[in-house]
DOKOL-991890 format. One line per 4 residues: number of its first residue (from 0); for each residue x negated, y, z of C-alpha. Coordinates in steps of 0.5 Angstrom, whole numbers. Each point is the difference from the previous one (the first is absolute). Example, Ala and Ser with C-alpha at 12.3 -4.5 7.8 and 13.67 -1.06 7.14 Angstrom:
% DOKOL-991890
0	-25 -9 16 | -2 7 -2
END
This chain:
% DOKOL-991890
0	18 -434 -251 | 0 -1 -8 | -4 -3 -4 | -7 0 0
4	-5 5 -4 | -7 0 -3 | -2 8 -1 | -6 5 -2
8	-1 5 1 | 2 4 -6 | 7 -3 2 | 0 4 7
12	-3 7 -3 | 6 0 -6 | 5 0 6 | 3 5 4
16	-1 0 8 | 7 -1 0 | 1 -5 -5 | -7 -4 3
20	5 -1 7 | 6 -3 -6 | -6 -4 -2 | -2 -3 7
24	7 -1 2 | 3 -4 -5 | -7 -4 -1 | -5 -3 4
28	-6 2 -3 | -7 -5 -1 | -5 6 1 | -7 -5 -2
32	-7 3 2 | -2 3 -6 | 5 5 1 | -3 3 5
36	-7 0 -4 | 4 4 -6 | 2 5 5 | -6 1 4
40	-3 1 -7 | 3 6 -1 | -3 3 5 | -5 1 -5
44	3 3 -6 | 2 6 -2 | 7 2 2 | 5 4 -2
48	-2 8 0 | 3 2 7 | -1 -6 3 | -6 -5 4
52	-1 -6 0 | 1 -2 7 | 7 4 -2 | 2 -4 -6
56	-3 -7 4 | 6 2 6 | 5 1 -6 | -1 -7 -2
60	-1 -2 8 | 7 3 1 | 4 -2 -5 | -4 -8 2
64	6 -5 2 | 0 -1 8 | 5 -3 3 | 2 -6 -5
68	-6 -1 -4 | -7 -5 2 | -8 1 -1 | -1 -7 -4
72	-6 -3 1 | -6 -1 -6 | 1 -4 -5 | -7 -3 3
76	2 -2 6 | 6 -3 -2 | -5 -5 -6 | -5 -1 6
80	6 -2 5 | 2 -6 -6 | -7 -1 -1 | 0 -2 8
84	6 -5 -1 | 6 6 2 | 4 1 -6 | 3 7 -2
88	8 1 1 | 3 -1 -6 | 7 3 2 | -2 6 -3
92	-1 3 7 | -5 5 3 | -6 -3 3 | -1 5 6
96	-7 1 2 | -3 -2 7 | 5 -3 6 | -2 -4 6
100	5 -5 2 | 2 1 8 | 5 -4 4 | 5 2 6
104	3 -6 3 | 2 -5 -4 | 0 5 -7 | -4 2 -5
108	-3 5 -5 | -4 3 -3 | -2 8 1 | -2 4 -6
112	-4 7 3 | 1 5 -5 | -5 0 -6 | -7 5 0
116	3 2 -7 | 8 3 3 | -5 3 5 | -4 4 -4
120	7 1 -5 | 2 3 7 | -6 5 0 | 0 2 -7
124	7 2 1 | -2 6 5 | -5 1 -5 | -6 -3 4
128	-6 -3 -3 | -7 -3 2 | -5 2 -2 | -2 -7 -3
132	7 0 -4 | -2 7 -4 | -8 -4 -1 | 4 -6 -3
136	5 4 -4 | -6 3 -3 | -4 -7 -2
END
């Protein structure tokens, strides 16, 4: 795992797919949620000549780290919390949304369900979309 790495979504489209797995290896990407916001957008714009949008969001979707990157939670909830009394990590660490604590003997953790957002992600890479993503992409 290198270091980790905040990206938009204009870095993703100026990668090969190739060189976006190169990028997923060697970095562990901070996918923040205004990411996925950008790339639902497009469904809404025009696209190049030959292709639709659910195509160019699929290609966007493809080239999205997987196997080494982490959804961020919003920067809202994070001021929220410190309000509250629990302060952000200052370690340059990813805050991961969710997770519920669960115990197994004399063992502890934490379980981290995979966030709506990497499930959608995964849709919108077999180029499936909801009928309320196309209607958010046109507001």
């Amino acid at each position: 795992m290198g270091p980790i790495i905040l990206f938009d979504k204009s870095f993703l489209q100026s990668l090969s797919l190739d060189e976006a797995v190169f990028f997923d290896h060697f970095f562990y990407p901070n996918i923040c949620p205004s990411f996925f916001v950008e790339t639902l957008a497009d469904l809404g714009k025009e696209v190049r000549e030959g292709r639709t949008p659910e195509e160019e969001v699929g290609i966007i979707a493809d080239k999205t780290p997987e196997m080494s990157g982490n959804v961020n939670i919003f920067y809202g909830q994070i001021c929220i919390a410190d309000l509250l009394g629990h302060p952000p990590p200052i370690s340059g660490q990813i805050v991961v949304p969710g997770g519920r604590p669960v115990r197994h003997g004399d063992q502890s953790g934490i379980v981290f369900e995979e966030a709506p957002e990497v499930q959608a992600f995964r849709r919108w890479q077999e180029h499936k979309f909801m009928e309320v993503e196309h209607r958010f992409a046109r507001i």
